[in-house]
C-alpha positions as CSV (number, residue, x, y, z in Angstrom):
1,X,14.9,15.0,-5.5
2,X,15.2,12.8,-2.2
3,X,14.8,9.0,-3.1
4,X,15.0,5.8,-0.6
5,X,14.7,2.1,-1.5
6,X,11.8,0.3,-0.9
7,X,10.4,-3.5,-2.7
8,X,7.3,-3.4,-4.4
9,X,5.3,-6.8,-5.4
10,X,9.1,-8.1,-4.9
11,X,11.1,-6.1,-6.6
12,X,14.0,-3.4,-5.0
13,X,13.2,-0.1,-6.6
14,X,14.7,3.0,-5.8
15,X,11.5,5.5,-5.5
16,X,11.3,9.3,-5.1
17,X,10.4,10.5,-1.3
18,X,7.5,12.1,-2.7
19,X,6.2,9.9,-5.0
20,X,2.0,9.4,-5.3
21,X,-0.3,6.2,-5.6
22,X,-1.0,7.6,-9.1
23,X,3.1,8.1,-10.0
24,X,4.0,4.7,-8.3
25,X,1.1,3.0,-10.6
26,X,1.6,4.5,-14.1
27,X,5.5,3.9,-14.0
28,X,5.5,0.7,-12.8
29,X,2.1,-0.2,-15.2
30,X,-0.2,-1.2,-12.8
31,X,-4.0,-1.7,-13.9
32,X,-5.8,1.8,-12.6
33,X,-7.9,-0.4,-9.9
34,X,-5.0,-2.1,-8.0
35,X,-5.0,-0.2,-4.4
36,X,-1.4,0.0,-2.8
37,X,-0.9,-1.7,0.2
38,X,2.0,-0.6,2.0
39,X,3.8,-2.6,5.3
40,X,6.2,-1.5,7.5
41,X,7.3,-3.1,10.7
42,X,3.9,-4.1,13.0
43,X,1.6,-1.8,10.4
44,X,-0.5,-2.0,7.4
45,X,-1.7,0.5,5.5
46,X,-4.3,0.7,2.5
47,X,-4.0,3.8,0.7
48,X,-7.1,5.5,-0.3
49,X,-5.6,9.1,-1.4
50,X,-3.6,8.4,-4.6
51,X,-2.8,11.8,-5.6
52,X,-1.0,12.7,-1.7
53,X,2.2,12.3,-1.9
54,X,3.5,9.2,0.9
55,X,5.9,10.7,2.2
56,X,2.7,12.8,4.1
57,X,1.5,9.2,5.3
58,X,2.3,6.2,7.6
59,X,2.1,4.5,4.0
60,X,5.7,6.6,3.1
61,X,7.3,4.9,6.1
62,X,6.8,1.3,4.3
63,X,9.9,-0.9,2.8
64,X,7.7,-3.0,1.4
65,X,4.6,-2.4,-0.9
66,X,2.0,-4.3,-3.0
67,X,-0.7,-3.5,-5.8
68,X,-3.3,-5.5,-5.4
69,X,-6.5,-5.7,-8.0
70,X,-10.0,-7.0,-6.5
71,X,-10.6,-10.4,-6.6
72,X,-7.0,-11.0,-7.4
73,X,-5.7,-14.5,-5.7
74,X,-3.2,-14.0,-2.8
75,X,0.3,-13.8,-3.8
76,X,1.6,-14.4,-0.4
77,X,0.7,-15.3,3.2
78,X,0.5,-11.5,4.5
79,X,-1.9,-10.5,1.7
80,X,-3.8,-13.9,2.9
81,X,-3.7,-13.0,5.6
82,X,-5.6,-9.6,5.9
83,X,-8.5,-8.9,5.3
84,X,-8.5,-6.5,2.9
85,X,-11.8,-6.8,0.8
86,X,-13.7,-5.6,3.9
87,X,-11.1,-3.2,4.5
88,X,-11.4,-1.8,0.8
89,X,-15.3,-2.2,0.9
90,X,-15.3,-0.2,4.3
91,X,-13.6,2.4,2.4
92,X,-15.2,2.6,-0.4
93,X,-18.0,3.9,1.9
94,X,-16.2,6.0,5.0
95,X,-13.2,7.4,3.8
96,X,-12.4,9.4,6.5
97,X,-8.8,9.7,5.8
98,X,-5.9,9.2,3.4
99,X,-5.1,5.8,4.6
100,X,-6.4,2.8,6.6
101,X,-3.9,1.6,8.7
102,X,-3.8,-1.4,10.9
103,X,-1.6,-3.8,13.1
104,X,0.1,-6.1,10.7
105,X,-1.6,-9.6,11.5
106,X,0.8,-12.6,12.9
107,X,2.9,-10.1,14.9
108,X,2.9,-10.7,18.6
109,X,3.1,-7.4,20.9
């Protein structure tokens, strides 16, 4: 099985290609609401599909990811930064696809 490094909530794991939400959560102990947030370069992406593996979304491209509960207190100026409880309310409601993804805020194009 392929694996590649990536950091998640600040930590350098080595994770397999084809890891899921679900996989990512249960090894690493996550409470079953925290939604992964996954950042690479100028993108964002809030993943809705837990059971698709991420190597079949923009989300599998990330080097950095974060679980993040509701109402949990912003653990750093990108999480701040976004505003992810309309973007996880919005979702909640028209999931139209596996992820939400969305320019990265702060980056200058």
């Amino acid at each position: 099985m392929e694996t590649r490094w990536a950091t998640v909530d600040g930590v350098t794991l080595e994770l397999p290609a084809d890891s899921t939400v679900c996989e990512l959560r249960d090894g690493l102990y996550k409470p079953d609401d925290a939604v992964l947030i996954a950042v690479t370069g100028d993108l964002v992406a809030v993943v809705h599909d837990e059971d698709r593996p991420l190597s079949e979304l923009v989300a599998g491209c990330a080097d950095t990811y974060y679980f993040r509960r509701p109402g949990e207190p912003d653990r750093n100026e990108l999480i701040a930064r976004l505003d992810l409880e309309d973007t996880l309310d919005r979702s909640e409601h028209d999931r139209e696809g596996a992820e939400t993804t969305f320019q990265r805020p702060g980056i200058d194009h």
